[in-house]
N, C-alpha and C positions, 0 to 999 in steps of 0.2 A: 479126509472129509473136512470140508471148511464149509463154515457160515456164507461167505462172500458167494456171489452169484458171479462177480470179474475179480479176473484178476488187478492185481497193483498194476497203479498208471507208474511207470518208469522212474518217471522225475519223481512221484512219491516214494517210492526206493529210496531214490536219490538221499531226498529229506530225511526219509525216518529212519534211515540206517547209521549206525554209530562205528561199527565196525574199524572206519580210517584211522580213527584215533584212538579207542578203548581198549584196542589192541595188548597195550603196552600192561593191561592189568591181569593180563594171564598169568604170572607168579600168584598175587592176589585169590583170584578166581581157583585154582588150581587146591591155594592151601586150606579156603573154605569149604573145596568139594571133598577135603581129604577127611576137616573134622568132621561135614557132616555125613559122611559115610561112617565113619568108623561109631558116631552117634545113634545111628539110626538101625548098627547093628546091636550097641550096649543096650540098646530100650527093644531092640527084638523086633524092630520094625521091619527090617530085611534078617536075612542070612547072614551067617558069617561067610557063606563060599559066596553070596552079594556081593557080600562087604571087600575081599579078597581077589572077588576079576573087576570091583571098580578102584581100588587100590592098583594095580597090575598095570589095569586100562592107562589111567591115571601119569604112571609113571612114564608109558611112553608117552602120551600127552607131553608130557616136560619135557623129554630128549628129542622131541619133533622141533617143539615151539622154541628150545633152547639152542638147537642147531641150525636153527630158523629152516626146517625144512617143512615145516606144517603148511597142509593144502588149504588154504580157504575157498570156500565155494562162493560163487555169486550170488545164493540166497542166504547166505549167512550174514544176520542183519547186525549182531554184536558178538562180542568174543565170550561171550556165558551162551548163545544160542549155538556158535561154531565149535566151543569144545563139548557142549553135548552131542551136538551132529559125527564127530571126530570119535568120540568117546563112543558113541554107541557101531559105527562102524569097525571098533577094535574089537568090540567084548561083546557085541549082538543087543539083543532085545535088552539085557540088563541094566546096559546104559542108561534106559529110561527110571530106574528106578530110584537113579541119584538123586531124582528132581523129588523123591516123596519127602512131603512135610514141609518143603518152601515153593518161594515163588521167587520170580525173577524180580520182585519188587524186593525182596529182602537180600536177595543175593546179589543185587548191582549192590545196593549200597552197604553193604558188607563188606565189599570189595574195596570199594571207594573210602571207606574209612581206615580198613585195614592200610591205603596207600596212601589217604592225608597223614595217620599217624606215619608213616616209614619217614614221609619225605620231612614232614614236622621236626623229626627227631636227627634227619643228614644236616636238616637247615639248624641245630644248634648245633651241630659239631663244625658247618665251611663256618658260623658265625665265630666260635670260641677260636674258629685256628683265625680267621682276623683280628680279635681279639689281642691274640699272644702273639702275633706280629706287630700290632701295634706298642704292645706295651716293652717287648725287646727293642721295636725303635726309638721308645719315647727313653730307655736306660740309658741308649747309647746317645742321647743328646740332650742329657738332662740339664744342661745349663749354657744351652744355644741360646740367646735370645733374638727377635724376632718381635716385629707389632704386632700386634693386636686390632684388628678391626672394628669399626662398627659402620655401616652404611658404605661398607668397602672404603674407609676415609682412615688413615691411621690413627687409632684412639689411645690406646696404651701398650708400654711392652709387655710381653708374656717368655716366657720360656718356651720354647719349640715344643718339646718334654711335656706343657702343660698344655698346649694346644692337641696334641696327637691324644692327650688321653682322655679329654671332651667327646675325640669319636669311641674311644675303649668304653665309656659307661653311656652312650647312645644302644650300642652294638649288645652291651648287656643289656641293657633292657627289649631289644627285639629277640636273643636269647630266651628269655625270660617269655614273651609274647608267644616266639615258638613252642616252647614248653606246653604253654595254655593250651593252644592248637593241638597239641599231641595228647593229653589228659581228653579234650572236649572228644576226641576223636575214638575213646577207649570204651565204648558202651556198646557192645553186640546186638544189629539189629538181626542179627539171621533166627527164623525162628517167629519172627513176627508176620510172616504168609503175605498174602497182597494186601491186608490192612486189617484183618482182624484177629491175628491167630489161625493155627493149624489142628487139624483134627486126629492129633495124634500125641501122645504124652512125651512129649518131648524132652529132652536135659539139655537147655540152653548152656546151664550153668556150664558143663562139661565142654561144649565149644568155644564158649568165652576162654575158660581156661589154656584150649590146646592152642587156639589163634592168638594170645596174649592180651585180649580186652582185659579191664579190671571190671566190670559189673555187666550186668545183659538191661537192655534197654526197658525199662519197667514198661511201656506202655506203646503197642504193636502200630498204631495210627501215627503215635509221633517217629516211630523205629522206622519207616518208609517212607513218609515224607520230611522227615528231618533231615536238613542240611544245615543247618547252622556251624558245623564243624566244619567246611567247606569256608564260611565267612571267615572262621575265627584264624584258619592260616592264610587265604587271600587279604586277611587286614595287618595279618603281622608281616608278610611280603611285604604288604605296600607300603606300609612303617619303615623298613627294613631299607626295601629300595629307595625312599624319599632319602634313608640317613646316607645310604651310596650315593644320591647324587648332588649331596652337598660335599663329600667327600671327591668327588671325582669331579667337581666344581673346582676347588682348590687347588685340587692337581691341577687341573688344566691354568686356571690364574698363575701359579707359583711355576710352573716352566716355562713361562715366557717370556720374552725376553724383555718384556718390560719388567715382572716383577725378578726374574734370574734365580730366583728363591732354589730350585731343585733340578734337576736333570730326570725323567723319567728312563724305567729300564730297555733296553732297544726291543727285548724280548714280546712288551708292552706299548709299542708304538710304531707307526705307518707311517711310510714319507710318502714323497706326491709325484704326482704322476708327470709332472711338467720342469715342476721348482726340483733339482737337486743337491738341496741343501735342506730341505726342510726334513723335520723330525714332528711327526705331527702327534700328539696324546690321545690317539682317535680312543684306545680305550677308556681312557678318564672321560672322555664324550659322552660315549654310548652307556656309562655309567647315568650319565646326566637325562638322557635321552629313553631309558629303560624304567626306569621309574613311575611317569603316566603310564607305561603302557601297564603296569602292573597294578596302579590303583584304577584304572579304568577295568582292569577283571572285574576287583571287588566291584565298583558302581556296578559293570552290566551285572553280575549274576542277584546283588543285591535287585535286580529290576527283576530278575528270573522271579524269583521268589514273593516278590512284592502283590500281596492280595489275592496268594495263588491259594483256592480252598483246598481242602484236605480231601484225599488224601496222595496218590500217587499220581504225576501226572506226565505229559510226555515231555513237558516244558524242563522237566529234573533233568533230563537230557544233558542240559546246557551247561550240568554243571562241572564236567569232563575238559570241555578245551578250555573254559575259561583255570581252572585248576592248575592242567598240565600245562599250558603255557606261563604262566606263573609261576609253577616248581622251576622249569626250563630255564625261565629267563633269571630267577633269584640265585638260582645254585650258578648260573655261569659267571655272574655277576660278582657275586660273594668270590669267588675263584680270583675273576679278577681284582678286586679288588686287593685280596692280599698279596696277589702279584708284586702289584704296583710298589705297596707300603714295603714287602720284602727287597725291592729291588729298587728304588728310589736313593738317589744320592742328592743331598741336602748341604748346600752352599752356603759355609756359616761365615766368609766376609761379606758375600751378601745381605747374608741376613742382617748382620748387625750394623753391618752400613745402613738399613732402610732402619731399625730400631734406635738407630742413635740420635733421632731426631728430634730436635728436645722439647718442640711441639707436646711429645708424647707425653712429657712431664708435668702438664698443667695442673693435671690432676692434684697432684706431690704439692705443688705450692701452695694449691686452696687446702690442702688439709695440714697447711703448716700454718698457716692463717689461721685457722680453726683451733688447732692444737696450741702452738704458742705465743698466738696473738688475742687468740678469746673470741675472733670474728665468728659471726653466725654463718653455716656455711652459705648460703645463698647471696653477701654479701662478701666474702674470702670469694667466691665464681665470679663477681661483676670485677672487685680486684683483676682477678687473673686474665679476665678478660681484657679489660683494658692494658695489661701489659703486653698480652700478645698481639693488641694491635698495633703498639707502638711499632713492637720489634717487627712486625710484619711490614707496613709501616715504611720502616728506615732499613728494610733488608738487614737486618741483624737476625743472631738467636736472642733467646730468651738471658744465656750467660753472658754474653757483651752487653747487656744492661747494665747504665752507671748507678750506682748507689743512689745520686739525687735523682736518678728517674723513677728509680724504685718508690721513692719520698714521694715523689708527683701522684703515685697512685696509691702509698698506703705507709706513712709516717713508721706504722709500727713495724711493720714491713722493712725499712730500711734502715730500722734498727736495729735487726735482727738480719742482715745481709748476708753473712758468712754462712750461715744457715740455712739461705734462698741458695747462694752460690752453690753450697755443699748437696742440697736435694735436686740439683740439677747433675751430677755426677752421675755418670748413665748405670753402675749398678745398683746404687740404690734406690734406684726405680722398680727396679726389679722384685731384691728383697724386703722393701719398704712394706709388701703386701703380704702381711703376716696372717690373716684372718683366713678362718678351716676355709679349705678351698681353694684357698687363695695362688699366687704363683710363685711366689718366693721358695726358694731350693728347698729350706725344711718343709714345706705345705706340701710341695711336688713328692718328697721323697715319700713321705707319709701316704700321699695318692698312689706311688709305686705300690707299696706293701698293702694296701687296700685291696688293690688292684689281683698282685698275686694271691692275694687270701678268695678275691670272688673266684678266681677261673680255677685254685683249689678246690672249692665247695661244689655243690650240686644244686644243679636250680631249680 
């Protein structure tokens, strides 16, 4: 018996069914309908022989939907409608008894949070194993040196070593981001009915416990239309993927053949369909390229939600593809990406052919100006400038400067000559940079052991 005088126009079908894609939460669904059967038996709500053919039922459920031999029907609108439908054609009328005490408002997002936290918690372990590939490749190249950018324009040397480990504490902190996402996601809405509570003395507590929430959702209005936990990992994805696609930026810069910086792994790369010589970094691309799409979830579902009043509405719908495509595209990504970094070979007469440039060193002379000349720095900068125009200039470097040129632009300067000469010596550019952080081999080393101390700890 139904309310409706017609039936559904088709193409509303169409719309309002979820089924194509929420599919994938029947693990989920499954281990919510197991605690609260076995609940509903502890409080005496059903039978224990209840309790026992919806456990039974239950189990083939799983060996159907996990040998993917399970039937869906064409009116089965979502995968919590379809394993009731399923369920109760195994075990008879008792099926229906699963549903006493919730509503399909508390058991979708039951569901949905039991599989933010799952994927929350994959998404710190693909981040930690980038992590420790990064940080074994920054060991095995801890005194590569390599420039330094700013505005993509050579600004200062760095160590390779201390550049690879800038994405190691990025990557910790979206760690750290997913963490939050998996804690936001730990509060049991099931039990909070279509929005007000259920009329039956329920023990929340006892399902939080079997399904591994840490607390049950104090308050039944927010427990069904709450999704903010849905934000909190769609925004450490999108963090996540932004730091992939400056990382897969790089790659793509540093195998080129302008810059010759690396060779990417073949395992990780496409050639073309015409050119047969090309070796193209389409992964570090699509690194580049994956990214909006994943802060564009956050914005739409942020729009989902925006001014939506309380309490359950169909519009929560929306918040499934925007999610799963987001898991989807982060975890393949996060994959890739440690690919690359595992299998990357890094060209150190390149490198230090393009670091040896002594450009890079201007820095080093204004703060010898500062240091042993007493110049204020801002004054030691117009110095330095004016020398590197010279040498620019007259097509020289910076060390074929003659002693009286040096005089031309700073007396005290070219008193102290052997000392310009000596901080143009390309490692001590290097280890010049002593300060916490910094790039000089003892700073680097210290960021190693930093390094292994966080991906020890627990986040």
């Amino acid at each position: 018996m139904s309310r409706f005088h017609e039936p559904q126009h088709p193409d509303f079908q169409r719309l309002n069914a979820s089924i194509g894609f929420d599919k994938r939460l029947w693990p989920q669904d499954l281990a919510g309908s197991r605690a609260h059967a076995r609940m509903l038996a502890a409080r005496q709500i059903i039978s224990s022989a209840d309790r026992d053919a919806l456990l039974k039922g239950l189990d083939v459920l799983e060996r159907e939907l996990a040998q993917d031999c399970f039937r869906f029907d064409q009116d089965d609108e979502d995968i919590h409608m379809a394993i009731e439908r399923r369920l109760t054609e195994i075990v008879g009328a008792v099926g229906g008894r699963l549903h006493t005490a919730r509503s399909r408002n508390d058991q979708v997002v039951t569901d949905l949070a039991l599989y933010t936290r799952e994927r929350a918690i994959a998404a710190q372990g693909a981040v930690r194993e980038l992590m420790q590939a990064l940080l074994t490749r920054a060991e095995e190249h801890l005194e590569w040196p390599m420039p330094g950018y700013t505005h993509l324009q050579r600004a200062q040397p760095v160590y390779l070593s201390h550049h690879l480990l800038a994405y190691f504490w990025m990557f910790l902190r979206d760690q750290e981001r997913f963490a939050f996402a998996a804690r936001q996601a730990g509060r049991l809405p099931l039990g909070a009915g279509a929005l007000g509570g259920v009329n039956f003395d329920t023990d929340r507590e006892m399902v939080a416990h079997e399904l591994g929430f840490t607390e049950v959702a104090p308050n039944s209005i927010d427990a069904v239309s709450g999704r903010d936990f849905v934000l909190d990992y769609l925004a450490a994805a999108a963090t996540c993927a932004t730091h992939l696609s400056r990382l897969g930026a790089e790659l793509v810069l540093w195998s080129s053949s302008e810059f010759g910086f690396c060779e990417l792994p073949d395992a990780w790369s496409a050639g073309s369909s015409i050119m047969p010589q090309k070796k193209n970094p389409d992964a570090a691309e699509l690194l580049r390229a994956k990214a909006p799409r994943v802060v564009g979830h956050l914005a739409a579902f942020h729009g989902v939600l925006h001014a939506l009043p309380l309490t359950y509405n169909k519009d929560l719908q929306e918040d499934k593809e925007h999610l799963f495509d987001a898991v989807d595209t982060i975890e393949l990504a996060l994959a890739a990406a440690r690919g690359m970094i595992v299998g990357v070979s890094f060209h150190r007469e390149r490198l230090a052919e393009a670091s040896a440039d002594e450009m890079l060193a201007a820095t080093d002379i204004a703060d010898l100006l500062v240091a042993r000349c007493d110049l204020p720095f801002r004054e030691a900068h117009g110095v330095v400038a004016g020398l590197v125009r010279t040498a620019v200039d007259s097509g020289r470097t910076l060390s074929q400067l003659k002693p009286q040129e040096l005089a031309e632009h700073s007396p005290a300067l070219a008193e102290r000559s052997e000392e310009y000469y000596d901080a143009l010596r390309h490692q001590s550019w290097l280890e010049s940079k002593i300060s916490a952080g910094g790039t000089s081999t003892a700073r680097v080393r210290e960021q190693i052991e930093a390094a292994k101390d966080a991906l020890a700890g627990e986040v």
